[in-house]
ZADOPA-809484 format. One record per residue (C-alpha): x, y, z; residue number from 1. Coordinates in nm, 2 decimals, padded with zeros to 4 digits, m for minus. Example, Ala and Ser with C-alpha at 12.3 -4.5 7.8 and 13.67 -1.06 7.14 Angstrom:
! residues 2
<<01.23 m00.45 00.78> 1>
<<01.37 m00.11 00.71> 2>
END
This chain:
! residues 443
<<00.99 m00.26 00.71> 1>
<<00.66 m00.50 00.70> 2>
<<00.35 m00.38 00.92> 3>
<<00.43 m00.46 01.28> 4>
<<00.20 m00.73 01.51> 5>
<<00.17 m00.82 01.83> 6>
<<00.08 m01.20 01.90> 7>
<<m00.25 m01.30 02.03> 8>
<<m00.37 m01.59 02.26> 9>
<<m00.44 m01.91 02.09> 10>
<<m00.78 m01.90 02.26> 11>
<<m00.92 m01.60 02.02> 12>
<<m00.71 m01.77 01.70> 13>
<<m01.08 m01.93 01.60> 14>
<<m01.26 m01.63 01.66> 15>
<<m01.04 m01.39 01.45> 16>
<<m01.05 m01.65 01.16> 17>
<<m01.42 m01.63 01.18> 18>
<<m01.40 m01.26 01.23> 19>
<<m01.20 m01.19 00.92> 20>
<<m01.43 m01.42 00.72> 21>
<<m01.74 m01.21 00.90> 22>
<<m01.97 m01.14 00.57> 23>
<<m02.06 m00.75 00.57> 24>
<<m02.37 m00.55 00.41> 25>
<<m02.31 m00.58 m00.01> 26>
<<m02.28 m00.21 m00.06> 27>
<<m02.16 m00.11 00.27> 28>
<<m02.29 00.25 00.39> 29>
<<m01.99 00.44 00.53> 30>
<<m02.06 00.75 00.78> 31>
<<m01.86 01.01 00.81> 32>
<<m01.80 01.29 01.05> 33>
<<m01.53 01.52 01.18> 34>
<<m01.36 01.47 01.57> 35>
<<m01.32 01.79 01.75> 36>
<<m00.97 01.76 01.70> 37>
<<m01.03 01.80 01.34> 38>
<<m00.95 01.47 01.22> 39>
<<m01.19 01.29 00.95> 40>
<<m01.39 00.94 01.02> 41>
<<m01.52 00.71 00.85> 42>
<<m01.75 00.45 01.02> 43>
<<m01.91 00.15 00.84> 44>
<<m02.11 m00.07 01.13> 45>
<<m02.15 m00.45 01.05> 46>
<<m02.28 m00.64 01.34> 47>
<<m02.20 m00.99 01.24> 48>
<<m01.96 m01.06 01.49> 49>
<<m01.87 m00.82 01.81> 50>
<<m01.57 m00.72 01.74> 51>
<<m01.44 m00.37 01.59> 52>
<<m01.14 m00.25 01.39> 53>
<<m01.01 00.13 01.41> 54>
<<m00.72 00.24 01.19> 55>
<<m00.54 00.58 01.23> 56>
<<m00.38 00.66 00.84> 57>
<<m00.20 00.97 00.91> 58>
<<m00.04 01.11 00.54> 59>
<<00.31 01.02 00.70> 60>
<<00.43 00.76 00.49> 61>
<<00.83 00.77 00.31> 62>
<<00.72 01.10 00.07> 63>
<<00.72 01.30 00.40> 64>
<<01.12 01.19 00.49> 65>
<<01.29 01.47 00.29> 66>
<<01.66 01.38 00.32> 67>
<<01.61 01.14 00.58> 68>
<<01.53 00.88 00.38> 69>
<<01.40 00.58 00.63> 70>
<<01.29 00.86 00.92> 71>
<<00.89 00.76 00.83> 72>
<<00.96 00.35 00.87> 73>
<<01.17 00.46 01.16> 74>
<<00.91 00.67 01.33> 75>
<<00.62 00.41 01.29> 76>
<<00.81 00.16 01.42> 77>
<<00.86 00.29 01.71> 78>
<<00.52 00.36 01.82> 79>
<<00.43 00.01 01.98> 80>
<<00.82 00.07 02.17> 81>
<<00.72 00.27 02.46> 82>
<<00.40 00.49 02.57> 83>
<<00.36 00.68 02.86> 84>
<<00.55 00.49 03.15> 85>
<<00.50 00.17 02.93> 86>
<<00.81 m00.03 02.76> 87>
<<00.75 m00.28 02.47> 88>
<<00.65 m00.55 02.67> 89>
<<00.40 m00.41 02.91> 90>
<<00.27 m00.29 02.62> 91>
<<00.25 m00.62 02.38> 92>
<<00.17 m00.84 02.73> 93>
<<m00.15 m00.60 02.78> 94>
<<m00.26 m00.62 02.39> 95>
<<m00.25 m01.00 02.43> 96>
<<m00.38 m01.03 02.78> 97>
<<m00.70 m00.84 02.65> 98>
<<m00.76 m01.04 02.30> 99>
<<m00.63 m00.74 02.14> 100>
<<m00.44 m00.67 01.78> 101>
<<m00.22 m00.40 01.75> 102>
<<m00.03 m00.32 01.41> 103>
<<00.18 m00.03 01.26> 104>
<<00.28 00.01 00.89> 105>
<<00.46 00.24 00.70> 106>
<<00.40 00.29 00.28> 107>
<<00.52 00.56 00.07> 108>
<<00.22 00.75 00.07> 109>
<<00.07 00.67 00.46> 110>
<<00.14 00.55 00.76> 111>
<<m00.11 00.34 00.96> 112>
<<m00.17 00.20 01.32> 113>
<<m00.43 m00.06 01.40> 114>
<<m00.62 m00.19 01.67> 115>
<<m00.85 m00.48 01.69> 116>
<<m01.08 m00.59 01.94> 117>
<<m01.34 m00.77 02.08> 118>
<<m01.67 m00.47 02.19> 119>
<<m01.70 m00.62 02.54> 120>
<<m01.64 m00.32 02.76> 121>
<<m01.40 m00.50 03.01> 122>
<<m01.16 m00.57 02.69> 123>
<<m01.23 m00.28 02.45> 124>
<<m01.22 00.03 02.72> 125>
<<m00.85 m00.10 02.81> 126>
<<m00.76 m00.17 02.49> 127>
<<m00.87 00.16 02.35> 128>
<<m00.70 00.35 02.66> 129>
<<m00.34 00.18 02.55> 130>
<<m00.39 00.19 02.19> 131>
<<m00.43 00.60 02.28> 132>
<<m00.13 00.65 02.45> 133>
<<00.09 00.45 02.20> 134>
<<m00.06 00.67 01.90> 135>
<<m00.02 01.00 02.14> 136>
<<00.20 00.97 02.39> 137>
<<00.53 00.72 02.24> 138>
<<00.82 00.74 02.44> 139>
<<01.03 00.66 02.14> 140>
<<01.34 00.53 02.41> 141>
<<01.69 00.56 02.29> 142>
<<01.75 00.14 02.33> 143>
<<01.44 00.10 02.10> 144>
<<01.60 00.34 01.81> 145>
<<01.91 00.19 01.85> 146>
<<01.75 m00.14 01.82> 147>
<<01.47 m00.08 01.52> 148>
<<01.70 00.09 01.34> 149>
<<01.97 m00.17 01.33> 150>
<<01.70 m00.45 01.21> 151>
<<01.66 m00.22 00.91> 152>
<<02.00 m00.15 00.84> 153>
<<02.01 m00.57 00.82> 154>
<<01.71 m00.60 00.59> 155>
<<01.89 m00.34 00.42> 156>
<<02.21 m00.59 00.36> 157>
<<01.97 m00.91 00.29> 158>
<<01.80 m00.71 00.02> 159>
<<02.18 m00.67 m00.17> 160>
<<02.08 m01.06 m00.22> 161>
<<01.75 m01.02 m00.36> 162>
<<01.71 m00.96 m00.71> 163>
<<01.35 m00.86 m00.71> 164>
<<01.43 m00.60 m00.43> 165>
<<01.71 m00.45 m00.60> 166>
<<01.55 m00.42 m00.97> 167>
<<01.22 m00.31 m00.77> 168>
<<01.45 m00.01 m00.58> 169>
<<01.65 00.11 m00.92> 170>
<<01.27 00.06 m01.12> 171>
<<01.16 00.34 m00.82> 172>
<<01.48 00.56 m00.82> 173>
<<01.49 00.61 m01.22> 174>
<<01.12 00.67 m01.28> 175>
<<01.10 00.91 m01.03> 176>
<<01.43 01.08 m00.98> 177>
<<01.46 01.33 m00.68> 178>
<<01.09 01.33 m00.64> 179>
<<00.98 01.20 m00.29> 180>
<<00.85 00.88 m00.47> 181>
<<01.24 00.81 m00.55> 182>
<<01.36 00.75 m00.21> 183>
<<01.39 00.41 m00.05> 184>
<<01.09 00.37 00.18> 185>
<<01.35 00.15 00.45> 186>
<<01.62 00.45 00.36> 187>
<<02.00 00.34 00.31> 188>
<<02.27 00.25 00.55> 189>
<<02.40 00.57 00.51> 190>
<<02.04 00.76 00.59> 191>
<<02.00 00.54 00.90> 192>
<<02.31 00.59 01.04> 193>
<<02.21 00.95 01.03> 194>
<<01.87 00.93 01.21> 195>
<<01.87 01.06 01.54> 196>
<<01.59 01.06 01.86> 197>
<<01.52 01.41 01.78> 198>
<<01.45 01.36 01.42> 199>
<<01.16 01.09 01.52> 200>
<<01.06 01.31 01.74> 201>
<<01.06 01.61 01.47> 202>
<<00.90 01.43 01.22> 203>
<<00.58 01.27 01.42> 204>
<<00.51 01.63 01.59> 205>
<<00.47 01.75 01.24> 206>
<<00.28 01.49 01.15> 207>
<<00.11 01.26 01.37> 208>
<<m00.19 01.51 01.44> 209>
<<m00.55 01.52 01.43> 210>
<<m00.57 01.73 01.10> 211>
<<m00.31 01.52 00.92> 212>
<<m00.53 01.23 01.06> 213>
<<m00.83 01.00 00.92> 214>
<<m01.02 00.73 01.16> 215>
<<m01.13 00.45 01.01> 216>
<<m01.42 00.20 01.17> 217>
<<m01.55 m00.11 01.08> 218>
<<m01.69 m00.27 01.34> 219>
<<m02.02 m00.38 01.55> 220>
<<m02.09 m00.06 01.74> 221>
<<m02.39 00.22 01.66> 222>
<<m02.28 00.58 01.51> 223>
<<m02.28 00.73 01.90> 224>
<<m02.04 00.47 02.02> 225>
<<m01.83 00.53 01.72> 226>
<<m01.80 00.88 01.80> 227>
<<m01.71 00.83 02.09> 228>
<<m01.41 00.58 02.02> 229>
<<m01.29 00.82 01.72> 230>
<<m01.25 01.11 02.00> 231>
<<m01.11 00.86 02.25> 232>
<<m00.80 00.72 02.01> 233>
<<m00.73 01.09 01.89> 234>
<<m00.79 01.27 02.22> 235>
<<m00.40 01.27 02.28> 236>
<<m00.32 01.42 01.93> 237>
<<m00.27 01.81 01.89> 238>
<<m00.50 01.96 01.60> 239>
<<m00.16 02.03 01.40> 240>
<<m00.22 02.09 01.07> 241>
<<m00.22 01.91 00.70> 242>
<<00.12 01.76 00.55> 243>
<<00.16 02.01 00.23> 244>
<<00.07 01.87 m00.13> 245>
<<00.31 01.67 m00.32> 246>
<<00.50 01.77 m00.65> 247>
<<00.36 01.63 m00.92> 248>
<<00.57 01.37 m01.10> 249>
<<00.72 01.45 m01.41> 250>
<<00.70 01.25 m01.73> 251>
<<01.02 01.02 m01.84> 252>
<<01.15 01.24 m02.13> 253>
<<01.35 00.96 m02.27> 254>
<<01.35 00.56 m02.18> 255>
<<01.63 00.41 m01.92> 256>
<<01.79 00.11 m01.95> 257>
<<01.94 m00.03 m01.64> 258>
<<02.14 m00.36 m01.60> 259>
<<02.26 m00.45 m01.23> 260>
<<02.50 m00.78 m01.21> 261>
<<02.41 m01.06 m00.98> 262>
<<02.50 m01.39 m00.99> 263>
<<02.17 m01.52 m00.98> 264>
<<02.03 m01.83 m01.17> 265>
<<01.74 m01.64 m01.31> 266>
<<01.73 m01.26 m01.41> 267>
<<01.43 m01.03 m01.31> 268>
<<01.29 m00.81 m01.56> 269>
<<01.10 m00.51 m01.46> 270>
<<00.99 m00.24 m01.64> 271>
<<00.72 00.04 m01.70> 272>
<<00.69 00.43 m01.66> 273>
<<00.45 00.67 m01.46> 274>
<<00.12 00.57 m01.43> 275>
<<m00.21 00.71 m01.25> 276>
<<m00.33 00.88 m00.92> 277>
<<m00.60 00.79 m00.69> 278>
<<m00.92 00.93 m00.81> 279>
<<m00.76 00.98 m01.17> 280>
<<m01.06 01.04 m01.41> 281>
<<m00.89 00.70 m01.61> 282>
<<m00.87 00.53 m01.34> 283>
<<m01.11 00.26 m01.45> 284>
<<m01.09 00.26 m01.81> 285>
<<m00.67 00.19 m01.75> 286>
<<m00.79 m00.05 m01.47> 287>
<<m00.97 m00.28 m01.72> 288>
<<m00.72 m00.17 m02.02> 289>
<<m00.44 m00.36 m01.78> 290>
<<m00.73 m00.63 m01.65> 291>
<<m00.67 m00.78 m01.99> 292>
<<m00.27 m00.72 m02.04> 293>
<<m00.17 m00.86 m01.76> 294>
<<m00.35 m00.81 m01.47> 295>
<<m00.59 m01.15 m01.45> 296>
<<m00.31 m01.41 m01.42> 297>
<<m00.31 m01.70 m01.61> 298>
<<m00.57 m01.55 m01.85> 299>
<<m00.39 m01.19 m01.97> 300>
<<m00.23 m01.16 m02.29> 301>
<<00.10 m01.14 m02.17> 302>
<<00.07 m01.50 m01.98> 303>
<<m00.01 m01.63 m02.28> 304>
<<00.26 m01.48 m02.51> 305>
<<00.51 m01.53 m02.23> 306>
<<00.46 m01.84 m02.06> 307>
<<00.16 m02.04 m02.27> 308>
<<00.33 m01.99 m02.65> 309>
<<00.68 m02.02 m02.53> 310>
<<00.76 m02.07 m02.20> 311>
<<01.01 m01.83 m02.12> 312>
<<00.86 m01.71 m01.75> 313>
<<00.61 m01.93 m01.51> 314>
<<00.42 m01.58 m01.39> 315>
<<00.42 m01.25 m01.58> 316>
<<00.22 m00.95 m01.47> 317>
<<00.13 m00.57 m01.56> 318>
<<00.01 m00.35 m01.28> 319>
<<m00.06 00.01 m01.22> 320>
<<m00.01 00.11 m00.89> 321>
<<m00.20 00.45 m00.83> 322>
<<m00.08 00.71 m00.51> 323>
<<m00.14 01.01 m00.40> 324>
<<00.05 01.13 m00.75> 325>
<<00.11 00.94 m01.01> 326>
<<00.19 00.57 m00.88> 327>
<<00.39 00.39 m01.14> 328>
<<00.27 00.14 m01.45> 329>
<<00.49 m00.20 m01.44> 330>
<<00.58 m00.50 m01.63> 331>
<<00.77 m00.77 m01.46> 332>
<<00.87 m01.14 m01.50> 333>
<<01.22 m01.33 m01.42> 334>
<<01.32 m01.57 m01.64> 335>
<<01.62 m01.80 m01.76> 336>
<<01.87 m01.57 m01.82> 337>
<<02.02 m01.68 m02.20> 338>
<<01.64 m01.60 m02.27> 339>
<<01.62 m01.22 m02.06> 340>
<<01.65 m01.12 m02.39> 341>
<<01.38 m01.25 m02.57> 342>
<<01.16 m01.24 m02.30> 343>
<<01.20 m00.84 m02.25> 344>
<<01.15 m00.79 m02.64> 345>
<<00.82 m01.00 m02.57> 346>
<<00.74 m00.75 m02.32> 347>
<<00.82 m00.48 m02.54> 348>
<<00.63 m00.56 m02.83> 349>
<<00.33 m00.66 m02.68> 350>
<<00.29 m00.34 m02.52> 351>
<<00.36 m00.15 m02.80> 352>
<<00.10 m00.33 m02.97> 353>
<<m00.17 m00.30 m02.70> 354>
<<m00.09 00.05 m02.68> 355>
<<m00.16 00.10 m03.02> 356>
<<m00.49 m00.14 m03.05> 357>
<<m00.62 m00.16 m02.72> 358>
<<m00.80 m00.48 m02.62> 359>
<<m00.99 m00.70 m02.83> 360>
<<m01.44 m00.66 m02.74> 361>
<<m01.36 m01.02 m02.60> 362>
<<m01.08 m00.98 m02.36> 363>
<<m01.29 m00.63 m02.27> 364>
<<m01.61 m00.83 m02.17> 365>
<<m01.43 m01.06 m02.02> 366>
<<m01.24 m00.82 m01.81> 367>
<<m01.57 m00.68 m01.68> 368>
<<m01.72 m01.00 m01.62> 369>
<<m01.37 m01.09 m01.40> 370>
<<m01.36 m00.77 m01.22> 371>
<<m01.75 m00.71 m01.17> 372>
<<m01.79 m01.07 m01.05> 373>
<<m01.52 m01.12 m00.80> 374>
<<m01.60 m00.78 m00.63> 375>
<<m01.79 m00.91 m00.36> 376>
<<m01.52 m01.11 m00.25> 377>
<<m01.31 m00.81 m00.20> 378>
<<m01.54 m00.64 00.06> 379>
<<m01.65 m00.96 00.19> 380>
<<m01.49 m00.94 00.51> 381>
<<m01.44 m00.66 00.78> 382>
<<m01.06 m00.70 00.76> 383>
<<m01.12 m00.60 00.36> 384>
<<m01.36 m00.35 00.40> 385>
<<m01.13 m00.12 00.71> 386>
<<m00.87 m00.14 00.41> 387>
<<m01.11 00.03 00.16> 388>
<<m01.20 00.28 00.43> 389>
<<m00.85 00.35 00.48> 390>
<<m00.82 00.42 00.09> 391>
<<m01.13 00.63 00.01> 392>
<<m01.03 00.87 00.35> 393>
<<m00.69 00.93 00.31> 394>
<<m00.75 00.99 m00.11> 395>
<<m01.00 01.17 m00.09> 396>
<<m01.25 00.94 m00.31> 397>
<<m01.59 00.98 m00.35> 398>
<<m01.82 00.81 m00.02> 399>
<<m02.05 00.60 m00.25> 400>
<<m01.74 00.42 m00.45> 401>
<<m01.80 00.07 m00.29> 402>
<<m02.13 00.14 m00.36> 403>
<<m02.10 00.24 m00.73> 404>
<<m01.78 00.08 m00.86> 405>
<<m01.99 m00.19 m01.04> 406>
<<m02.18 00.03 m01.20> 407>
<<m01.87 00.26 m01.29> 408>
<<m01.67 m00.08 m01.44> 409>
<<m01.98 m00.12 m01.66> 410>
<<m01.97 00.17 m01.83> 411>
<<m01.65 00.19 m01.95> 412>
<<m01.65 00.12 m02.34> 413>
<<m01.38 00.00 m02.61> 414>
<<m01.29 00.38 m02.65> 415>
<<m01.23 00.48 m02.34> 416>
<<m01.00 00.22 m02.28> 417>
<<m00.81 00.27 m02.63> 418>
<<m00.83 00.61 m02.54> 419>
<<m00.69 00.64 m02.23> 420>
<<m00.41 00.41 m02.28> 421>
<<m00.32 00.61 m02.59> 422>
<<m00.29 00.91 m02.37> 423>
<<m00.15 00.73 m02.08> 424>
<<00.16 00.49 m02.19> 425>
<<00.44 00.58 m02.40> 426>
<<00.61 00.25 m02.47> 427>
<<00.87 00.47 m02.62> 428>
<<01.00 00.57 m02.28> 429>
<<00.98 00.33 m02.06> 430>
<<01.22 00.25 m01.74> 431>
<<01.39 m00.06 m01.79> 432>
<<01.56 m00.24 m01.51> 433>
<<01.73 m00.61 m01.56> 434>
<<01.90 m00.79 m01.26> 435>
<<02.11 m01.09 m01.34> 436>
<<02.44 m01.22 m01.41> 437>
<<02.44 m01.06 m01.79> 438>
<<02.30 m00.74 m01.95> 439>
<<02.02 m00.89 m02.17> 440>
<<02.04 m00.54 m02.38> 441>
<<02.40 m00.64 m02.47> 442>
<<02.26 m00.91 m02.72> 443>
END
C-alpha cells in the first residue's frame, strides 16, 4: 500500500511548499547519538525555516512477514487507526488542527512513520505527544483491520489489470524464490484473508521497539532539543531487541523466461537478475557503469538504441535497486507488441555487449559530470535530506557519505567500472518476464 497522509489546512499549503524547497547546508553535518531506550539518531539542524521533520524507520518492512505475506503493510497501516483512547479521526482532526503531517509507509526492507511540524511549542509539544502514542500505543481496532485490509485485497484485484504490476510481481518472485525478497509486499488475497488482530499485534511487539528503531531529524532545533524530541517519540517503545539478519540471496543458476497473457495493447518487458546491497564495495563503480546504460534518460545507450535508432519504446531504463541484501538489477520498457520481440533481443544484446566492454571514456565522464553536478539538487531540501538520513541509519553507511559522495564518484576509473560489471552481471542468466497478449519468445 502507498505511504499514508493526513490532509493539512490550506492555510500552511504555502508554507510547506516553501518548506520542502528550504535550501540546507551543502554538505550537511549529521549528529548522532543513542536514546536511552537504545534506539539510534541521526540529527542534521538546518534553520532556514522553523519547522522539523522526525522519522521512525524501524527494520519492519515485507522481509520480516514470514508466511504472512501482507502482515508488515497490514501493521503500518494501522498505526494512524487508533492510539490510546483515540479513533482515526480524533487523531487525523488533531494532526490538521495543529499544522501537522503525519505519514506511514511500508517497503520491503523498512517501515517508516513521519511527523512534520512547525517548532512553535503550542503546535510541536501536541503534535509530538500524539505522534508518540500512535507509534507506541496503536489500538489496532478490529473495524480498522477489517477495513485496511479489505482496501488491499481491492488494490490486490486492480493490480490483475495492470501489466507493469504484474510483470514487476513475477520479475520479484523468480529472482528471488522463497527468499523474503520473493513475497508480495501488499501479500495475496489468500495471505490477507489469513491475517488476524493478533498477528498485527504479534508482529509490531517483535518489532516496533527501540533497538529495532532509528530517529531521524532534520529540522530547526539545536542538538539538546533534539535529544529531547528523539526520547519523547520513542519513550512509549520497549527496548526489544534487533530483527535477526537476512539470508543472503542466492545467484540465478540458470535464466527464466516468463510470459503472462493479457490482452493489453502494449506488452511490458522487464528483465534483470540480482544486483547489489547497500554499502556494497561496487556500489559506485555499478552506479555510474548503469549511469550510462540506462540510467540518465534520454541520454543512456539503451534510449538511443531503443527509442532514438528505431523507435520501438518512448522510455527505456536500467536500474539497480540496492537493499539490505542484494536488491535486484532491471531492464524494462513496454512496447508495441508485434515488436516485444525485437525490442527484448535489443535489450539483450546491448547488455551483453556492455557487459563485456564497459562504457566508452565519454559516456564515463559524462556520467560523472551528470551525477556529480545534479547532486546538490538532491539534498537541496529538508524533505530530501530526512530521506538520506533515513538511508544512511537504517544501512548502516558511513556518517560522512553526503559529505564525501562527490569525492567517491570522482574516483571511480574505467576499470573499476569494467570490472565490477564483469563480476557483477551475468547476462547469461537473467529473469525474463513479458506481459502481453503474445509470448514474444515464441517468435
Amino acid at each position: 500500500m502507498p505511504a499514508r497522509s493526513l490532509r493539512l489546512p490550506r492555510v500552511l499549503c504555502a508554507a510547506l511548499a516553501l518548506f520542502l524547497a528550504a535550501p540546507v547546508a551543502a554538505t550537511p553535518q549529521i549528529q548522532e547519538w543513542t536514546t536511552s531506550g537504545g534506539a539510534r539518531v541521526l540529527f542534521v539542524a538546518a534553520d532556514a525555516l522553523p519547522m522539523v521533520d522526525v522519522e521512525l524507520v524501524f527494520d519492519a518492512g515485507s522481509a520480516r512477514d514470514g508466511t504472512a505475506s501482507g502482515l508488515a503493510q497490514l501493521t503500518n497501516a494501522l498505526l494512524g487507526e487508533g492510539a490510546g483512547e483515540r479513533d482515526a479521526d480524533a487523531i487525523a482532526e488533531t494532526f490538521e488542527g495543529l499544522g501537522a503531517r503525519f505519514s506511514s509507509g511500508a517497503e520491503r526492507d523498512m517501515a517508516t512513520v513521519s511527523l512534520r511540524s512547525l517548532t512553535d511549542p503550542a503546535l510541536l509539544d501536541p503534535a509530538l505527544e500524539l505522534f508518540a502514542s500512535v507509534v507506541a500505543e496503536p489500538s489496532f481496532p478490529a473495524d480498522a483491520i477489517a477495513r485496511v485490509r479489505g482496501q488491499m485485497q481491492v488494490a490486490l484485484q486492480a493490480e490483475q489489470q495492470s501489466p507493469g504490476d504484474l510483470a514487476s510481481k513475477a520479475f520479484y518472485r523468480a529472482v528471488y524464490d522463497d527468499h523474503p525478497y520473493g513475497n508480495p509486499p501488499n501479500g495475496t488475497q489468500e495471505s490477507l484473508a489469513t491475517l488476524t488482530r493478533d498477528d498485527v499485534l504479534t508482529f509490531f511487539g517483535r518489532y516496533y521497539v527501540a533497538r529495532n528503531a532509528l530517529v531521524a531529524i532534520v529540522g530547526d532545533l539545536d542538538r539538546a532539543a533534539a535529544e529531547a524530541l528523539a526520547e519523547r517519540v520513542t519513550a512509549g517503545l520497549v527496548s526489544g531487541e534487533p530483527a535477526p539478519d537476512l539470508p543472503p540471496v542466492p545467484k540465478l543458476l540458470v535464466p527464466i523466461d516468463i510470459h503472462i497473457d493479457h490482452p493489453s495493447a502494449q506488452t511490458h518487458v522487464l528483465l534483470g537478475q540480482p544486483g547489489m546491497h547497500r554499502g556494497d564495495p561496487d556500489y559506485f563503480a555499478l552506479y555510474l557503469g548503469n549511469h550510462a546504460l540506462g540510467g540518465s534518460g534520454l541520454v543512456s545507450r539503451l534510449n538511443e538504441e531503443v527509442r532514438e535508432k528505431r523507435g520501438l519504446a518512448y522510455s527505456v531504463y536500467s536500474y539497480f535497486m540496492p537493499m539490505r541484501r542484494d536488491g535486484p538489477f532491471q531492464m524494462a520498457l513496454q512496447t508495441r507488441s508485434d515488436q516485444a520481440g525485437e525490442a527484448l533481443a535489443i535489450l539483450r544484446d546491448n547488455l551483453e555487449r556492455y557487459v563485456a566492454e564497459g562504457p566508452t571514456p565519454d559516456e564515463l565522464a559524462f556520467s560523472k559530470r551528470n551525477v556529480t553536478g545534479g547532486y546538490p539538487l538532491r539534498i537541496d531540501s529538508n524533505g530530501k535530506l530526512i530521506g538520506y538520513l533515513a538511508m544512511i541509519g537504517f544501512y548502516d553507511l558511513p556518517l560522512d557519505y553526503l559529505e564525501r559522495f562527490i569525492e567517491r564518484v570522482e574516483a571511480v576509473d574505467h576499470g573499476q567500472v569494467n570490472d565490477a560489471l564483469a563480476r557483477r552481471l551475468d547476462p547469461g542468466r537473467l529473469v525474463t518476464v513479458t506481459v502481453g497478449p503474445r509470448n514474444p519468445l515464441d517468435g
